[in-house]
C-alpha positions in Angstrom: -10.8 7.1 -12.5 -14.3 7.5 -10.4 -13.1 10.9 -9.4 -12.6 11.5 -13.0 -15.5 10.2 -14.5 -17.2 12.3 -11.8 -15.4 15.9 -13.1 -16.6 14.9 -16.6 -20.2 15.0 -15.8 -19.7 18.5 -14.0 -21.2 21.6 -15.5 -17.5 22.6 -15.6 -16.1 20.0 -17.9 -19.4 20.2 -20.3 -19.7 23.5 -20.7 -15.5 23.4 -22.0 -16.6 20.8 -24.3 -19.2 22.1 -25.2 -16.8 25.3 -26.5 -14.1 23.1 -28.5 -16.7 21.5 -30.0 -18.4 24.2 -31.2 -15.2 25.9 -32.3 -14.9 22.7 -34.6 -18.0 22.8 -35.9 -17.6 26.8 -36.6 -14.1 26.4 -38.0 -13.1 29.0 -35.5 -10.5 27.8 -33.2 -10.0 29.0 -29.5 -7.4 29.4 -27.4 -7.4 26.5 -24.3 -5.4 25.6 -21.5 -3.4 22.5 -22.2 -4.9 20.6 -19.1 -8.4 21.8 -20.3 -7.5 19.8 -23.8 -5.9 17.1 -22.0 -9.3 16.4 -20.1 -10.9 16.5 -23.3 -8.5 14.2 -24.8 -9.0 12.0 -21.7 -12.5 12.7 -22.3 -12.7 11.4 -25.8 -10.3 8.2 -25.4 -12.1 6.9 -22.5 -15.7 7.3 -24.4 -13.9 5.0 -27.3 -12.9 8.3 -29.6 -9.3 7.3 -29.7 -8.9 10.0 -33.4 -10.8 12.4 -31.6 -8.2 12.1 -28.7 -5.7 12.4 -30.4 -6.4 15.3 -32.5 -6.9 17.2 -29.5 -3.9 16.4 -28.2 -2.3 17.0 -31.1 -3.7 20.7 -31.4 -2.8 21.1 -27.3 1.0 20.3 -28.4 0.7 22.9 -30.9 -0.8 25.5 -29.3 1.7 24.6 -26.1 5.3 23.7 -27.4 6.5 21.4 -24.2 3.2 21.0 -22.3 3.7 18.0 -20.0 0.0 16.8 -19.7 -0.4 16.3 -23.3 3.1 15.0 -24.5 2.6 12.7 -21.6 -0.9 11.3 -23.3 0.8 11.1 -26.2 3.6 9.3 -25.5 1.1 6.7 -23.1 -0.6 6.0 -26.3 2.7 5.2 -27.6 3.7 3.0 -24.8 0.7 1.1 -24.4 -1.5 0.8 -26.9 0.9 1.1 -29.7 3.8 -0.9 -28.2 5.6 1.8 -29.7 9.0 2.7 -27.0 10.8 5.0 -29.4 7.8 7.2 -30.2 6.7 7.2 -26.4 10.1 8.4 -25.4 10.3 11.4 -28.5 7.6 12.3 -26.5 8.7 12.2 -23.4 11.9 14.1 -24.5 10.0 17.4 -26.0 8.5 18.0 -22.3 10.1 21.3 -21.2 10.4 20.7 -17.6 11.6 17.5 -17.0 11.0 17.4 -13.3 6.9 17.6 -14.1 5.9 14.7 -12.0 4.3 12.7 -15.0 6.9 13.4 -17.0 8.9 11.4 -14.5 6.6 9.0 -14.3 6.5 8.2 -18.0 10.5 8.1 -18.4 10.4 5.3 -15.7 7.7 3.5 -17.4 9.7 3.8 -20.6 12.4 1.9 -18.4 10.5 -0.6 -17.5 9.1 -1.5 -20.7 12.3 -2.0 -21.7 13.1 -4.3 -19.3 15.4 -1.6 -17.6 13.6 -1.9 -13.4 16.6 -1.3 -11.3 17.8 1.8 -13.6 14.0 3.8 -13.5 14.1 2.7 -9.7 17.2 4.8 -9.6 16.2 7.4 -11.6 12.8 7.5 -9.6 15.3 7.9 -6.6 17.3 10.2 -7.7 14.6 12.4 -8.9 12.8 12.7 -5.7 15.5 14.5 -4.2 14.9 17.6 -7.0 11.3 17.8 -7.0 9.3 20.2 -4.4 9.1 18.8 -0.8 5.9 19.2 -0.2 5.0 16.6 -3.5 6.7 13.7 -2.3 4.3 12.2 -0.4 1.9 12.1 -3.7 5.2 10.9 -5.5 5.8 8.2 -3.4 2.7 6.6 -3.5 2.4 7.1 -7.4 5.7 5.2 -7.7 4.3 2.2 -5.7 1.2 1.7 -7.6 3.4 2.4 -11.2 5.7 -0.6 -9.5 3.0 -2.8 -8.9 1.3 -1.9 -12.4 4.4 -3.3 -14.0 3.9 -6.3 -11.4 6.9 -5.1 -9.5 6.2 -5.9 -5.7 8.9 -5.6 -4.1 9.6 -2.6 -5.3 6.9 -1.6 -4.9 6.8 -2.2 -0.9 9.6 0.2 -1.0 8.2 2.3 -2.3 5.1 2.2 -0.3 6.9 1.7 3.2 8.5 5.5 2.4 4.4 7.3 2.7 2.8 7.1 6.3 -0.8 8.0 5.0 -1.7 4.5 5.5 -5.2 5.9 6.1 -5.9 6.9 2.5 -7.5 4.4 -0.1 -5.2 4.5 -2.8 -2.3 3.4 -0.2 -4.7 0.3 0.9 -5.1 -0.3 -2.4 -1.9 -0.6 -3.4 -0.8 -2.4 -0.3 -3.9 -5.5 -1.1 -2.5 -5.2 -4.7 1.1 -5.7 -3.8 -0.3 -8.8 -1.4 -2.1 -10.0 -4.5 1.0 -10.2 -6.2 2.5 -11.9 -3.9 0.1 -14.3 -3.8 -1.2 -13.4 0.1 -4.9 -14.0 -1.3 -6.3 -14.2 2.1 -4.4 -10.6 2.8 -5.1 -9.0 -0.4 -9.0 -10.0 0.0 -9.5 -8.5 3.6 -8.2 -5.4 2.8 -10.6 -5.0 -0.6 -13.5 -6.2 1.7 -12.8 -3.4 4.2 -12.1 -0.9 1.1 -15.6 -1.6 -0.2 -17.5 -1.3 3.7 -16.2 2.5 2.9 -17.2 2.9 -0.6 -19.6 0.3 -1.9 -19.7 1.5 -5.5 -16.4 1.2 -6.4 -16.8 -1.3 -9.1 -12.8 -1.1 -9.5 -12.7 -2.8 -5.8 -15.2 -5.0 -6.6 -13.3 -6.3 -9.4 -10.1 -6.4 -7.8 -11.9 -8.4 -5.1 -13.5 -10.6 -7.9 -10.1 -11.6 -9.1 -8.7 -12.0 -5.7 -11.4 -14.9 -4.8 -10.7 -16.5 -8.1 -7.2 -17.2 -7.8 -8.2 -18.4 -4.4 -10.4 -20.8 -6.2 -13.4 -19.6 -4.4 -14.9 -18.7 -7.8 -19.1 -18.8 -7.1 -17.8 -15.7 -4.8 -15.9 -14.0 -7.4 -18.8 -14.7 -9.6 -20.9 -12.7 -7.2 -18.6 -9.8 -7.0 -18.1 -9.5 -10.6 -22.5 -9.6 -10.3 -22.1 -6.5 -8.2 -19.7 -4.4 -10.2 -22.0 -5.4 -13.2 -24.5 -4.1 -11.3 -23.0 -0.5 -10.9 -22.0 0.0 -14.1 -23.8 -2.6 -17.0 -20.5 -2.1 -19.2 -17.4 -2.4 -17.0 -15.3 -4.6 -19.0 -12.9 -6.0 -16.3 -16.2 -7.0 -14.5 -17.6 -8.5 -17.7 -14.2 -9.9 -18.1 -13.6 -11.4 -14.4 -17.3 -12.9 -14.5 -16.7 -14.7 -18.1 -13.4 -16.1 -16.3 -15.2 -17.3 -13.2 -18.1 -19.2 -15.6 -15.4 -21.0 -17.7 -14.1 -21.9 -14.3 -16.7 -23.6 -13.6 -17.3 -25.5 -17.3 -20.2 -23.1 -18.0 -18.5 -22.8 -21.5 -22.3 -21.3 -23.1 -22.8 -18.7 -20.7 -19.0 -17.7 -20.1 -19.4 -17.2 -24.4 -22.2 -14.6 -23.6 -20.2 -12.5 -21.4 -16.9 -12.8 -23.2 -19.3 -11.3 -26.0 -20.1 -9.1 -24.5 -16.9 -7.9 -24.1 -16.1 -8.2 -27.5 -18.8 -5.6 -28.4 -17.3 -2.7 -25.6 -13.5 -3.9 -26.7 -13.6 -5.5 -30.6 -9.9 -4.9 -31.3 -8.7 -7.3 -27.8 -7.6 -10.6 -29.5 -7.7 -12.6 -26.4 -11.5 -12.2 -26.0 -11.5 -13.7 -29.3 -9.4 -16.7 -28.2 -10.9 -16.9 -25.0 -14.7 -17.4 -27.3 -12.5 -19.9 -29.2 -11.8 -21.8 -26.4 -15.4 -22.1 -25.0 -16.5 -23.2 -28.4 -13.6 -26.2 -28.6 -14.4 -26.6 -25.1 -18.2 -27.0 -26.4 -17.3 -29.7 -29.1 -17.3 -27.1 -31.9 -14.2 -26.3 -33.3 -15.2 -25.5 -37.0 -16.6 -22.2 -35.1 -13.7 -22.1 -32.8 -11.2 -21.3 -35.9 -12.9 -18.3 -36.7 -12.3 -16.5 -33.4 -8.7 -18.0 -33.5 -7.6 -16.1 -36.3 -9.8 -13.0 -35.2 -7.6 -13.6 -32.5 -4.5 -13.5 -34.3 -5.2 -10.6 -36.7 -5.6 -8.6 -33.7 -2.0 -9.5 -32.5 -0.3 -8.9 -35.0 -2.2 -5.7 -35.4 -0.7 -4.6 -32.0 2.3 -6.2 -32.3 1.5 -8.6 -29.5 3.0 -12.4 -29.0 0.5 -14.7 -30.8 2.5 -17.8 -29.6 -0.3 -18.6 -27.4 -3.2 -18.2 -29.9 -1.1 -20.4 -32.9 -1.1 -22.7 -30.1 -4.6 -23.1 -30.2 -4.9 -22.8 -33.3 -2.8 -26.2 -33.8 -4.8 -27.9 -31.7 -8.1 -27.1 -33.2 -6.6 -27.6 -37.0 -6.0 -31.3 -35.5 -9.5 -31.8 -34.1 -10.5 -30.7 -37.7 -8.1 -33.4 -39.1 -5.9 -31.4 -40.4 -2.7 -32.3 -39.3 -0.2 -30.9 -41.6 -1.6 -27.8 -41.4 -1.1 -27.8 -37.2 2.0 -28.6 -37.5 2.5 -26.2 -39.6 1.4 -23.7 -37.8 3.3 -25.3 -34.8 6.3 -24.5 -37.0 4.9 -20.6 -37.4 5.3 -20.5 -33.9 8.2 -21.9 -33.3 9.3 -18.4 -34.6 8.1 -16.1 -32.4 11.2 -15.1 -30.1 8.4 -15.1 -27.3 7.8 -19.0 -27.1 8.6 -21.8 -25.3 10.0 -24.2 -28.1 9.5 -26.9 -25.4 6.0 -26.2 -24.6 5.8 -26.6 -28.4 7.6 -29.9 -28.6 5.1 -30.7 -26.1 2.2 -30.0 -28.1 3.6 -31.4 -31.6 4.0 -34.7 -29.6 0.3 -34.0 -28.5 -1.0 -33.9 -31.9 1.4 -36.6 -33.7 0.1 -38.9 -30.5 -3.4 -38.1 -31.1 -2.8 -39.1 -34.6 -1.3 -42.5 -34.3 2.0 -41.1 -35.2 3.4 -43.0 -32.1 7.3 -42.6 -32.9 7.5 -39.3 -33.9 5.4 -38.0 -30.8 7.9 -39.4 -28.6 10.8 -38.1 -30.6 9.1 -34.6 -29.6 8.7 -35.6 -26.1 12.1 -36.8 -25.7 13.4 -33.4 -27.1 11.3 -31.3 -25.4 12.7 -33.1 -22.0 16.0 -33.0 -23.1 16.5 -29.2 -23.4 15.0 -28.9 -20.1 17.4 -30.9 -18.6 14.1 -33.3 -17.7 11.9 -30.4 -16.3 9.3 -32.3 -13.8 6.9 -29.1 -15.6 7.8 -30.8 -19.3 7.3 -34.0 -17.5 3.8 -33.5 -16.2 2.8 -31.8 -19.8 3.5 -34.6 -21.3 2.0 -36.9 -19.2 -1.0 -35.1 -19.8 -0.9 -35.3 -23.4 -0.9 -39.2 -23.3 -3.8 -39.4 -21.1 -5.4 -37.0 -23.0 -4.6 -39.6 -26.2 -6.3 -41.8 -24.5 -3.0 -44.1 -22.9 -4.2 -43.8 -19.5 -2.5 -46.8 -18.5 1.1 -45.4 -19.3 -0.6 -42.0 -18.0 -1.1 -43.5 -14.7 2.7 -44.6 -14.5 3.8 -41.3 -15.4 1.2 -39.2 -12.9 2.3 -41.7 -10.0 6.1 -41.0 -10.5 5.5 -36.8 -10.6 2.6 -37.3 -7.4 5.6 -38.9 -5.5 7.9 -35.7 -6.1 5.0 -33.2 -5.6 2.5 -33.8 -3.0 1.9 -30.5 -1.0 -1.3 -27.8 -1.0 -1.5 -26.3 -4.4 0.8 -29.0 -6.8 -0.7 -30.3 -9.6 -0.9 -33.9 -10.7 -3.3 -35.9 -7.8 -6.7 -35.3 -10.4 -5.2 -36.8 -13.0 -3.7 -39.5 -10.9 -7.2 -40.2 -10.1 -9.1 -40.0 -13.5 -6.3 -42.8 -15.0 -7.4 -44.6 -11.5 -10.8 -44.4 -12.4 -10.6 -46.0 -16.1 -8.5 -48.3 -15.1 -11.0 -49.4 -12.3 -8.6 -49.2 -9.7 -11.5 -47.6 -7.4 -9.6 -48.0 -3.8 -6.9 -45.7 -5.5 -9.2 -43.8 -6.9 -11.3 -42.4 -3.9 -7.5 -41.7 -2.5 -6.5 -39.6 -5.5 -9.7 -38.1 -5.2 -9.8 -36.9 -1.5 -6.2 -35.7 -2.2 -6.9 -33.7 -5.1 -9.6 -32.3 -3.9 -8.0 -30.5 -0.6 -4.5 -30.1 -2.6 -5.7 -28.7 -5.5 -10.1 -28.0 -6.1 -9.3 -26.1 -9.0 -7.4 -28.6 -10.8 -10.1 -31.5 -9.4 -13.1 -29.8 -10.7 -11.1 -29.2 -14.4 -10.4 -32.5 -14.5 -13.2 -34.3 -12.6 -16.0 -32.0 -12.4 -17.6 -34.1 -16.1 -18.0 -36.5 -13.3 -19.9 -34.6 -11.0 -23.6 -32.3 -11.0 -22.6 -29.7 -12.3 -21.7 -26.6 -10.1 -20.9 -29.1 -7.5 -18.0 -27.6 -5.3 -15.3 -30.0 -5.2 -14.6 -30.4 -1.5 -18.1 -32.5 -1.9 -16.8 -35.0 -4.5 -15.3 -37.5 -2.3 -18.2 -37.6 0.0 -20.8 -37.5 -3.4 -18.4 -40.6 -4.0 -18.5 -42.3 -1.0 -22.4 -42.2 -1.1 -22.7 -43.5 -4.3 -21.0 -47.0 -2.6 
């Protein structure tokens, strides 16, 4: 992408532009090389020009029946942005040479995406033994990062133990990527630290580091990464992204708003910016402003065709903070029809918002169903434990968190914070400063979402105990 971005602001690349655009504008078309309109497609879709793109690919495709670079833009556009599988693979089917590496690699992604891994492993397999010797080493390595784009690890190892240029950047990359994935944090973060001592102003590394130290809960540090890629490029939206994250982490719901704003404004037509704004304005006490960005949220979805299981979700729980209860359940009852959701996650959160309503029976009629077609799922269990002590039952709460603690009581399971806020209003302070010290070594992240109201803010949670035991 740097590389790219780099060949756009050659005298090369401008002065090509520069001579399509004036044919435009002069109504006096000239003959290009399809790569030389595929940059400028590439050109136009990265600066935000997504019609301009695609009118220039459509001329390319014109003026070269069976080009590869542009049917392959085409057809990504299809795949990706427009959900679209049956358009993306016409395209891919009018490429003339069907060994063209990219053409390849967009008939495997077409597999993937439709949920076919081990058959465009094969075909990826199969293929390598046709195409010219001396690519394969680039092919490889292109196969390992498409695998691990698709969240595909262990394929993607492989993939990646087949190339021996372990010196090059793109296979360290894709080696801490497929350690990220496999949730090796400490791994993954090494090898982005040692990426960035050779090139500094890669913001992509310093966002892939960001996220790295987040989901290893050390999230003032990805903070400060995210600060760095900001710093080299003022609108990289993954870093704008990655630094919102790391502030709602932290309960900074006001300033976490700005930057998922600011996103907004580089990326209007991503619905989960909207629903992550929602969510710092509910989080804020506010959710007459939060439904707004909800059903910005959901408008965008459906635009794209995208699951808005999670948003109507929200949604229901914000209608019933409003007092609207029918109307959450109703919209509960929306979602229950979207093939993508969890109909006992939603059990989970009708009982949520009968409970929350006094509707005592018919909350646990939910609950009960939800756990029975999970064959009592300790996950459904622990949900819904939740749920009551977020309804303010903390003493039935407390019952509930002290049966799942006794199942799950290693680094990283969840349970011991809430264990210790139901200690806590029920004055049971000995137990308390035990749940405490547990939760905060098993699980910080957890311990600061569910203590940290108690705390100075910005506190890290490995000091709450002690803050704690001064306080005696």
């Amino acid at each position: 992408m740097e590389k790219k971005e780099n060949y756009f602001n050659s005298p090369e690349f401008q002065e090509t532009l520069h001579r399509y655009e004036s044919s435009l504008q002069e109504d006096h078309p000239e003959y290009f090389g399809s790569d030389e309109l595929s940059d400028i497609a590439e050109y136009y879709y990265d600066s935000g020009k997504r019609k301009e793109a695609v009118d220039v690919l459509d001329y390319a495709i014109q003026l070269h029946p069976g080009a590869a670079m542009p049917l392959v833009f085409k057809g990504r556009i299809a795949l990706i942005d427009n959900k679209d599988i049956d358009t993306a693979q016409h395209y891919a089917d009018m490429i003339s040479d069907q060994l063209d590496l990219d053409c390849l690699y967009l008939q495997a992604e077409i597999m993937i995406t439709r949920g076919n891994v081990e058959e465009a492993d094969n075909f990826l397999n199969n293929a390598m033994h046709q195409i010219d010797e001396d690519d394969v080493p680039d092919y490889v390595l292109d196969i390992a990062t498409i695998f691990i784009d698709y969240n595909q690890p262990d394929i993607a190892a492989k993939w990646l133990a087949m190339s021996d240029e372990d010196d090059l950047l793109d296979y360290r990359e894709v080696k801490a990527r497929i350690a990220f994935a496999k949730g090796d944090y400490e791994q993954s973060e090494q090898i982005f630290e040692q990426l960035l001592d050779e090139d500094p102003y890669s913001g992509k590394y310093w966002n892939s580091l960001a996220v790295t130290q987040l989901m290893s809960n050390r999230i003032n540090d990805s903070i400060t990464s995210s600060e760095y890629s900001i710093a080299i490029d003022p609108e990289d939206e993954e870093a704008l992204l990655n630094k919102a994250n790391g502030l709602f982490s932290l309960g900074n719901f006001t300033e976490a708003m700005d930057y998922y704003q600011r996103f907004l404004k580089l990326c209007p037509e991503e619905g989960a910016a909207y629903m992550f704004v929602g969510n710092c304005l509910l989080n804020m006490g506010r959710p007459e402003e939060a439904m707004p960005q909800y059903n910005k949220a959901l408008e965008c979805f459906k635009k794209y065709n995208i699951s808005t299981s999670e948003v109507n979700q929200c949604r229901a729980f914000t209608l019933s903070q409003l007092g609207h209860i029918e109307q959450a359940l109703e919209c509960l009852a929306e979602t229950d029809n979207d093939p993508d959701c969890n109909h006992s996650e939603i059990n989970v959160i009708r009982g949520h918002i009968l409970l929350e309503h006094g509707r005592v029976k018919e909350a646990i009629k939910s609950f009960v169903e939800a756990l029975q077609a999970t064959h009592f799922s300790h996950e459904i269990f622990f949900r819904i434990a939740i749920s009551v002590y977020d309804c303010g039952y903390p003493t039935i709460a407390y019952r509930m968190f002290k049966t799942y603690h006794e199942a799950h009581h290693n680094p990283g399971d969840e349970g011991a914070a809430y264990l210790a806020a139901c200690c806590r209003q029920l004055q049971k302070h000995d137990e308390y400063l035990k749940y405490l010290n547990i939760a905060c070594q098993q699980n910080p992240s957890e311990a600061r979402k569910v203590l940290g109201e108690y705390f100075p803010t910005g506190m890290d949670p490995k000091d709450y105990f002690d803050y704690e035991k001064v306080k005696e």
